[in-house]
OpenMM code with the backbone's topology and positions (N, CA, C; nanometers):
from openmm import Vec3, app, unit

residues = "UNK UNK UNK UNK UNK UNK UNK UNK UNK UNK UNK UNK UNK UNK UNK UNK UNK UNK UNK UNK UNK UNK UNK UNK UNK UNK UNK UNK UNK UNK UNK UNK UNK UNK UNK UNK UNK UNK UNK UNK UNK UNK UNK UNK UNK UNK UNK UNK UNK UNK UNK UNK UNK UNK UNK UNK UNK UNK UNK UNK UNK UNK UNK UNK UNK UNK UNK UNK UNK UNK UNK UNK UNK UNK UNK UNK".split()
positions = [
    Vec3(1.4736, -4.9435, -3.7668),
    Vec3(1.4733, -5.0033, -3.6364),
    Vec3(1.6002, -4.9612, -3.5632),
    Vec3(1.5997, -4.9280, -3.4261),
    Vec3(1.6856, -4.9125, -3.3398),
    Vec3(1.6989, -5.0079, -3.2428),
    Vec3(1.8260, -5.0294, -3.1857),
    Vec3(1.8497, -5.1719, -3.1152),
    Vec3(1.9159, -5.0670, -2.9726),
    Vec3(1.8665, -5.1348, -2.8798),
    Vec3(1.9503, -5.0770, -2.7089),
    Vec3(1.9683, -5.2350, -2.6482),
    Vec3(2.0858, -5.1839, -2.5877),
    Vec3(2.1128, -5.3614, -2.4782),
    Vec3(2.0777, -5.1980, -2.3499),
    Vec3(2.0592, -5.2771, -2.2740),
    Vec3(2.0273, -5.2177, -2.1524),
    Vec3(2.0617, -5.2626, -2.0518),
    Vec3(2.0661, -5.2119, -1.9442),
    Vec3(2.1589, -5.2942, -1.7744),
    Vec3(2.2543, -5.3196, -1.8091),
    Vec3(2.3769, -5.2141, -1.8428),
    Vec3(2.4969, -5.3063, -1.8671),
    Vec3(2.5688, -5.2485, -1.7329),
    Vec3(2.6821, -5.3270, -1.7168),
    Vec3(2.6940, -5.3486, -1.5324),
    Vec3(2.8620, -5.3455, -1.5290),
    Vec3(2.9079, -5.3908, -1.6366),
    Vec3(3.0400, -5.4621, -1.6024),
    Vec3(3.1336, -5.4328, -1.7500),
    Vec3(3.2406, -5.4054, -1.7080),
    Vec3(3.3650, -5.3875, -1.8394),
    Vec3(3.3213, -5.4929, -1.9514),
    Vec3(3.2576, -5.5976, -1.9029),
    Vec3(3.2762, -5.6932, -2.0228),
    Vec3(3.1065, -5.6698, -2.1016),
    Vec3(3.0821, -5.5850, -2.0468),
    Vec3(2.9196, -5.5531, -2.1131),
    Vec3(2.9511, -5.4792, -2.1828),
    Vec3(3.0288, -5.3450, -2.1701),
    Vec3(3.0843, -5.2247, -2.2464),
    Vec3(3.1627, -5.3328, -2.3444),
    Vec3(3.2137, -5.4234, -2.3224),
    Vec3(3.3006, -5.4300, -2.4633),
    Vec3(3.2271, -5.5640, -2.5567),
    Vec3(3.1279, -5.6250, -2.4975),
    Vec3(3.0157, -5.6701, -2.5843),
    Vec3(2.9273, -5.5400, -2.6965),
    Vec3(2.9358, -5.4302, -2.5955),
    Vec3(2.8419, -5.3479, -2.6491),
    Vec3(2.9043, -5.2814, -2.7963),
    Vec3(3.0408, -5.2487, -2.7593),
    Vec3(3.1613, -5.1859, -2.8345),
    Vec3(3.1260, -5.2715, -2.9863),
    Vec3(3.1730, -5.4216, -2.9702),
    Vec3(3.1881, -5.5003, -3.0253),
    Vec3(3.0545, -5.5247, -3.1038),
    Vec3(2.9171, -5.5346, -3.0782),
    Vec3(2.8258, -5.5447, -3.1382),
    Vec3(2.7629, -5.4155, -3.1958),
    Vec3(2.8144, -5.2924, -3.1643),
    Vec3(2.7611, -5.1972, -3.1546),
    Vec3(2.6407, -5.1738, -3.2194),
    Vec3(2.5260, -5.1115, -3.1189),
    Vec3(2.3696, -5.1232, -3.0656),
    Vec3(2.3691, -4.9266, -3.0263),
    Vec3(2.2644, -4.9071, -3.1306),
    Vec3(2.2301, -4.7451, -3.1080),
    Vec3(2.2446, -4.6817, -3.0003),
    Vec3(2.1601, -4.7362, -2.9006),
    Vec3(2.1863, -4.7077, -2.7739),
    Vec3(2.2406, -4.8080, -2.6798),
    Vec3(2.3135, -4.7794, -2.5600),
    Vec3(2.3612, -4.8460, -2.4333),
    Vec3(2.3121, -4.7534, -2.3029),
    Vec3(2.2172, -4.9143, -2.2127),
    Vec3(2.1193, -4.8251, -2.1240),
    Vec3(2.2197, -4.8651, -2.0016),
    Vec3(2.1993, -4.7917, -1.8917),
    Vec3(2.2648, -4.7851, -1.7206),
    Vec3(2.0919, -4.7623, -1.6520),
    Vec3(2.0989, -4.8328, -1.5442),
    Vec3(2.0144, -4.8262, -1.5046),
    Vec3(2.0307, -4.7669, -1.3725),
    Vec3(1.9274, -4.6666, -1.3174),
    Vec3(1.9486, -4.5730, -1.2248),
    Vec3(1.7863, -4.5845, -1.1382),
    Vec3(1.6947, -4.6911, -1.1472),
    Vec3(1.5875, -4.7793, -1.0660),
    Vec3(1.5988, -4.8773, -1.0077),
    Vec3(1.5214, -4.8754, -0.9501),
    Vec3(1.5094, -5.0402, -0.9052),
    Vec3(1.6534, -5.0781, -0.7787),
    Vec3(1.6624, -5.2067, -0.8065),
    Vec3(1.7401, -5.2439, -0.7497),
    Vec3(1.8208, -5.3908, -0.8123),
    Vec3(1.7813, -5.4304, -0.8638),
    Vec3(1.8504, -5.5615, -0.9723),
    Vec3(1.8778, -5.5019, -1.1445),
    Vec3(1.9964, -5.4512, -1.1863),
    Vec3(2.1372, -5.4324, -1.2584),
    Vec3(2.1165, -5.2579, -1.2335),
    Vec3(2.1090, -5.2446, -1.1279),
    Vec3(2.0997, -5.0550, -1.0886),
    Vec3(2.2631, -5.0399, -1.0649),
    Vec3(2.2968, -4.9702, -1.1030),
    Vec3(2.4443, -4.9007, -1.0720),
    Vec3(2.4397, -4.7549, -1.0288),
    Vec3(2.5654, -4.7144, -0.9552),
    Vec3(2.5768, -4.5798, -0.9004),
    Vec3(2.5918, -4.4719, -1.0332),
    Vec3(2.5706, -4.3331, -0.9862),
    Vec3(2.6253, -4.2655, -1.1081),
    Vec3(2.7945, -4.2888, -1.1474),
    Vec3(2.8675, -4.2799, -1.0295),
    Vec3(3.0001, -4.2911, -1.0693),
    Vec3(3.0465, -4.4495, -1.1756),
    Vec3(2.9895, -4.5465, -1.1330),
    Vec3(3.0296, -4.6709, -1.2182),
    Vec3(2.9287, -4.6414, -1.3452),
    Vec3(2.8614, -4.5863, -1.3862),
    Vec3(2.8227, -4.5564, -1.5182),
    Vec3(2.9208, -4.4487, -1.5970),
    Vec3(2.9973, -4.3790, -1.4992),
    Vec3(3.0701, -4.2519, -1.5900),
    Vec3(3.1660, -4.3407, -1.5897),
    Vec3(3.2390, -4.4059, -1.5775),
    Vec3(3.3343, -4.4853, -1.5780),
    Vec3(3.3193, -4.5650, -1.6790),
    Vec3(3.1929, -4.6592, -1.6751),
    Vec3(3.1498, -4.7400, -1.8481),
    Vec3(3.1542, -4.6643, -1.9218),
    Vec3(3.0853, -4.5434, -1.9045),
    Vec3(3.0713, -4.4288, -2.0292),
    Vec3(3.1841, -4.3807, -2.1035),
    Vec3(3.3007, -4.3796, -2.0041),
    Vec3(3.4108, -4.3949, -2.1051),
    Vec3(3.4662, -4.4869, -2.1951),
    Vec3(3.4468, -4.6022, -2.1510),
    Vec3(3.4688, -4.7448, -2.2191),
    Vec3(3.3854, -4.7912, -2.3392),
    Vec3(3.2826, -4.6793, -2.3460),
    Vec3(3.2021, -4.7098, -2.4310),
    Vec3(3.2645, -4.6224, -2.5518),
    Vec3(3.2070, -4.7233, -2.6949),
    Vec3(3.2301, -4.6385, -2.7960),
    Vec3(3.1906, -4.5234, -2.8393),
    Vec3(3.2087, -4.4190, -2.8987),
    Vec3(3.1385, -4.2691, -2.8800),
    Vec3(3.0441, -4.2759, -2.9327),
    Vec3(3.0015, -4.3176, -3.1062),
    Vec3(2.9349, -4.3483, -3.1876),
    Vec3(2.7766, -4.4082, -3.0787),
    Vec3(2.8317, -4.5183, -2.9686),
    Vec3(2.6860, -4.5270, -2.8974),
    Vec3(2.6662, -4.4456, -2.8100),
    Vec3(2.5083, -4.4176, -2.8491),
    Vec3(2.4354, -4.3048, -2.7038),
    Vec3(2.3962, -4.3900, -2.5907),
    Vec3(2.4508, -4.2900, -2.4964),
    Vec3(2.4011, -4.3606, -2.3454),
    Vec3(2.3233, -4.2994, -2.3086),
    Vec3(2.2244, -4.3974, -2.2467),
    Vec3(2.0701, -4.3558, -2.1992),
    Vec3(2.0398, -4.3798, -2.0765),
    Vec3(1.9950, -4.3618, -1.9999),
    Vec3(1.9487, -4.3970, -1.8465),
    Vec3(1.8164, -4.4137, -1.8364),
    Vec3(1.7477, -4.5310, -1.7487),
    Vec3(1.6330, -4.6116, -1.6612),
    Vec3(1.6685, -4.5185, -1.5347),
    Vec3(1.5264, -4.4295, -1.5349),
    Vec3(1.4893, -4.3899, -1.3887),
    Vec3(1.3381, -4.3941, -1.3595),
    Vec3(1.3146, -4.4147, -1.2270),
    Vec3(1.1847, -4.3982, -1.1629),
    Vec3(1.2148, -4.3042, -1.0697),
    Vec3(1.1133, -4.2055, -1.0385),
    Vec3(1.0889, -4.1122, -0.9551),
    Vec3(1.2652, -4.0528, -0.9139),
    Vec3(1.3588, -4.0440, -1.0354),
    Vec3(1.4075, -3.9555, -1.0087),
    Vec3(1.4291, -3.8131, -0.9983),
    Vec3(1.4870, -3.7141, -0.9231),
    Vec3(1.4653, -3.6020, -0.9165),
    Vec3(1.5888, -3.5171, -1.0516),
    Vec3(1.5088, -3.4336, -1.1118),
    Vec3(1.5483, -3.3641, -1.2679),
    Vec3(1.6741, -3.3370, -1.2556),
    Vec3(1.7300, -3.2674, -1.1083),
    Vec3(1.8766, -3.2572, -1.0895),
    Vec3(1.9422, -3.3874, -1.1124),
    Vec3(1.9217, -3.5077, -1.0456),
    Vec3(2.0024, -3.6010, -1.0535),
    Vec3(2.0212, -3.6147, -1.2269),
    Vec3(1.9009, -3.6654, -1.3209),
    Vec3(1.9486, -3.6552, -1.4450),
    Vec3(2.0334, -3.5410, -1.4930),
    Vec3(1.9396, -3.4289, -1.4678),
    Vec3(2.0660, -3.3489, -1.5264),
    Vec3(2.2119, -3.3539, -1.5097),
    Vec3(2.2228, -3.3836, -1.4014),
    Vec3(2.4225, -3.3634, -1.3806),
    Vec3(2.4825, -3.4836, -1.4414),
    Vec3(2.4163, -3.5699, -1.4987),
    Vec3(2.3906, -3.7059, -1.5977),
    Vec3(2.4533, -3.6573, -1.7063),
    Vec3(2.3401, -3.5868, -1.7219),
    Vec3(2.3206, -3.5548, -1.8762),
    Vec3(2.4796, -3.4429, -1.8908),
    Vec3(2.4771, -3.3381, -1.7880),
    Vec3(2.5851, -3.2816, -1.7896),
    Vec3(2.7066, -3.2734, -1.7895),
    Vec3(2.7580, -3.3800, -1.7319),
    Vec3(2.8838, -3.4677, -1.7254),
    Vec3(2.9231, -3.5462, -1.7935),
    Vec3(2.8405, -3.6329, -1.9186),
    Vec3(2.8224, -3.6764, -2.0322),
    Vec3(2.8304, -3.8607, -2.0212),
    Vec3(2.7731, -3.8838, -1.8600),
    Vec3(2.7640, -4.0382, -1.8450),
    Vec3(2.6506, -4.0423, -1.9653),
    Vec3(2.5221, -3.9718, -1.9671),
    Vec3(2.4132, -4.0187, -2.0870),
    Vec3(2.4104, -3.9132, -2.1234),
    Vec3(2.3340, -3.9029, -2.2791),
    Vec3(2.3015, -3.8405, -2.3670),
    Vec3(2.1530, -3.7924, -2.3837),
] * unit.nanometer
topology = app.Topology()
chain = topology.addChain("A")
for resn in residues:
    res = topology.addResidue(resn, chain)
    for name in ("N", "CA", "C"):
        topology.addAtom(name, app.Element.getBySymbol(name[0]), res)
């Protein structure tokens, strides 16, 4: 079994996440209720422990936007 917390939003989510550490840690990049910009996810992404993979929630995003995601190393 694999465990993800997902929507994390805030320094004190990254260090719940740190602290419990959970396979994956999701950012959400839909919607509009716990959606964050790319820049405040690369910013958690550092705060996060390395050991967890970061993953991203998208709808009808366009492949560039993930990619420069994926490229910059906010997710995995």
């Amino acid at each position: 079994m694999k465990i993800k917390l997902c929507g994390l939003t805030r320094p004190c989510d990254v260090a719940w996440a740190n602290e419990t550490r959970p396979d994956f840690a999701g950012f959400v990049f839909a919607g509009v209720k716990r959606r964050i910009s790319p820049q405040l996810a690369g910013i958690l992404r550092r705060q996060l422990h390395v050991s967890i993979a970061a993953v991203g929630v998208f709808a009808d995003a366009a492949a560039a936007e993930i990619a420069a995601l994926v490229r910059d190393g906010t997710i995995q």
